[in-house]
N, C-alpha and C positions, 0 to 999 in steps of 0.2 A: 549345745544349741545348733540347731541344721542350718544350715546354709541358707534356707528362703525366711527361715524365722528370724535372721541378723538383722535387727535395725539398723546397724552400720550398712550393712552391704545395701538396705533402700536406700539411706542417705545419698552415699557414694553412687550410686543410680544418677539422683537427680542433681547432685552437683558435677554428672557431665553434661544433659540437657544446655545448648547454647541457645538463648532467644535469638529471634529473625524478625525483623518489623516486618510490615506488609509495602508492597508494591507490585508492578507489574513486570511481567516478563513476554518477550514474544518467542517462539518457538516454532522450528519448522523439521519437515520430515521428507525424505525423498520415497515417495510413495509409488511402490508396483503394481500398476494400473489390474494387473491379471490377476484373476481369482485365485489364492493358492490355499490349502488348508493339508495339512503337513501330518503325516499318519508315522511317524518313525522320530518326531522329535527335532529335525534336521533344523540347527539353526540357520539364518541368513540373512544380511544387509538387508534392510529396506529399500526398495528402489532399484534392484540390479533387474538387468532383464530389458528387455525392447522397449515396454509400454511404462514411463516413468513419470511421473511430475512432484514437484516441488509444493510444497502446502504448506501456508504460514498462519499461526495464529496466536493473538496474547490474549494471556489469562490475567488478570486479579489475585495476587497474593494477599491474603489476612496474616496476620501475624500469627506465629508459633513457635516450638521449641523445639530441636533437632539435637539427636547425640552427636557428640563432636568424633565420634568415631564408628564403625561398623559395629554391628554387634558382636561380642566375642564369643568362644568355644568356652570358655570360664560361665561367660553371664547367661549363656544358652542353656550350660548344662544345668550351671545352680538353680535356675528356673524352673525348667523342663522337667528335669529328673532329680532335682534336691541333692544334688553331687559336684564334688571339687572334681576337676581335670589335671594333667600334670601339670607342672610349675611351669614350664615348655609351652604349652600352650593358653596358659591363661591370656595373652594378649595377641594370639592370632585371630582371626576373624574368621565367625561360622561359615560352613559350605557345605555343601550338598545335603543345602534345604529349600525345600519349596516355595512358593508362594503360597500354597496353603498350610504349608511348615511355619511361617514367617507369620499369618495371619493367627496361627492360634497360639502363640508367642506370646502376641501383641495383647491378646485375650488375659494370657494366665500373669504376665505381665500388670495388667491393672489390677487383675483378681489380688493380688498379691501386694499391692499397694490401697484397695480398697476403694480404686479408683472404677467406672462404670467404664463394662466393656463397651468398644466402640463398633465390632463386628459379629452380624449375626453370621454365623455359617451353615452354609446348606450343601447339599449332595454338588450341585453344578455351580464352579465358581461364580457363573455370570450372574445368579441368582443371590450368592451371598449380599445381604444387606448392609449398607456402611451408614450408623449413623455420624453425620457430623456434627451432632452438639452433645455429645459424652466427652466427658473427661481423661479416657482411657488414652494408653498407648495405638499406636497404629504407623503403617506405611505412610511415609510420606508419599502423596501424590506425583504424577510426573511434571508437571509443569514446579510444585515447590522443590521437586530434585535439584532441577537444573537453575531456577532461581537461586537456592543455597548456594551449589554449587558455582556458579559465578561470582557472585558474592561481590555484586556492584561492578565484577572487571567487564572488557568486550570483549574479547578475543575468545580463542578455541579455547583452552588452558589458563589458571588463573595466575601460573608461572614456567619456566621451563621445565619442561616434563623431566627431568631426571632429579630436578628438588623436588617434586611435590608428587611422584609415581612410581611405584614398582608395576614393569611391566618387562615385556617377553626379554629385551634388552640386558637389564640388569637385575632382575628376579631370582635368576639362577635355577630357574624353573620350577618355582612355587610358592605359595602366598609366602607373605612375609607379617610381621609385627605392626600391629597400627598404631599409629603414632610416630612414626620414625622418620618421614619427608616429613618437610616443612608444610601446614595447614592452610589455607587458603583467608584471605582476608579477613572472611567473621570467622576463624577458628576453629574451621572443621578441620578434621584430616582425612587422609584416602579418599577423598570422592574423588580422583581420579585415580585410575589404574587399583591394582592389590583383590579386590574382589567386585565383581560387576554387583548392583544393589538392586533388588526387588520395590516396585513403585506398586501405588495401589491399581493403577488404571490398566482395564482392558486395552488393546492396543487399537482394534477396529474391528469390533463383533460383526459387522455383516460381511469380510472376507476373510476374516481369522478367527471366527468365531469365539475360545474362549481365551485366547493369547493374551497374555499380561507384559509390561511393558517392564524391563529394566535397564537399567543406568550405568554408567561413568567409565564402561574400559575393565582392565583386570591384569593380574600378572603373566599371563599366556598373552595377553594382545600384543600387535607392533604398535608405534605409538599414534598411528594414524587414526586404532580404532579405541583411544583413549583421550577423553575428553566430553566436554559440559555440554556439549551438545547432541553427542552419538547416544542411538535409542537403539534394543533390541525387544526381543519378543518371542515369550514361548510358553506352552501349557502351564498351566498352574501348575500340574506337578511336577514339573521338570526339578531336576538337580543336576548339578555338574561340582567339580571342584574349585572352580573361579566364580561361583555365583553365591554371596549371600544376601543382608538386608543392615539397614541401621530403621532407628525407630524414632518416632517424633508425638509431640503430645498439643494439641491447642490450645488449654490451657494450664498454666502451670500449679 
């Protein structure tokens, strides 16, 4: 029996899906007033540079359900390519995949559960279609990122960052295991530090035109650039080695 035909291995799927009730969150961004549109990939802070301001806004969370972990190199490949990993890697978390890597994931993900894709995809990210009333897997949004990711606390961190983060500090200079800090209030783990997470949303089409936003820090970062609030941004197809995704569903 193959790997994506296991009933067990769907089951095991969705009993790590955590539900999230709904509420609001407010979010803000230090935004670089200067037009920049980046031809080599270069990442960079939001907001560095002369012309800077501060931008706040709260969203409306609906309820849904979030893996309590990144997605892994095990659950990528059994999907993706119908193949075991080594034993070694089964609980490290995927990297250098895209946003458009992560997007058709999410796709073959439902295919595979029989649940209705949630993403149409087309040639130019900005254009790809998200419906929000399928059933499918999919990127969680940036505003439900950091909602999860909080998880009722206020602060930057929802604990000291050396329980609940591999980062540049004590990484030893490279991802590590998910699951191994202590998990955040509703029971996620690594949303901060271990691998930065891919979000569904563009970050500001009229000066970054097709830059997608993601999340939470990583094991290369210091620990400043780790935490529930810091945002990045870069081409959909970017890859690096500290950059994957986890995946969320709206209904269960």
């Amino acid at each position: 029996m193959t790997v994506r035909n296991n009933e067990l291995f769907l089951n095991d799927i969705m009993k790590l899906m955590v539900p999230i009730e709904g509420g609001t969150i407010e979010l803000r961004d230090y935004m670089n007033m200067n037009k920049w549109l980046s031809s080599d990939y270069t990442l960079s802070d939001p907001g560095r540079g002369s012309k800077r301001t501060v931008i706040t806004w709260t969203e409306t969370i609906e309820p849904f359900h979030v893996m309590k972990y990144p997605v892994t190199q095990h659950l990528y490949h059994s999907v993706m390519y119908d193949q075991e990993v080594e034993p070694i890697m089964n609980t490290l978390p995927i990297t250098e995949v895209s946003w458009l890597d992560s997007i058709v994931f999410c796709n073959e993900l439902s295919r595979l559960f029989g649940r209705t894709e949630c993403y149409t995809i087309t040639k130019e990210s900005k254009n790809t279609i998200f419906n929000a009333k399928t059933n499918g897997f999919r990127l969680l949004s940036d505003a439900e990122w950091q909602y999860a990711c909080k998880a009722g606390t206020k602060g930057y961190r929802y604990d000291e960052i050396d329980k609940i983060a591999w980062y540049q500090e004590n990484a030893n200079g490279s991802v590590q295991q998910v699951g191994t800090r202590l998990p955040n209030p509703w029971g996620l783990y690594d949303m901060i530090g271990n691998v930065w997470e891919w979000c569904w949303d563009l970050y500001d089409i009229e000066r970054y035109g097709d830059y997608r936003v993601f999340r939470g820090g990583s094991w290369a970062e210091v620990a400043n650039n780790c935490g529930s609030t810091v945002r990045r941004k870069s081409m959909p197809d970017f890859k690096i080695d500290d950059l994957g995704f986890r995946v969320a569903i709206t209904q269960p």
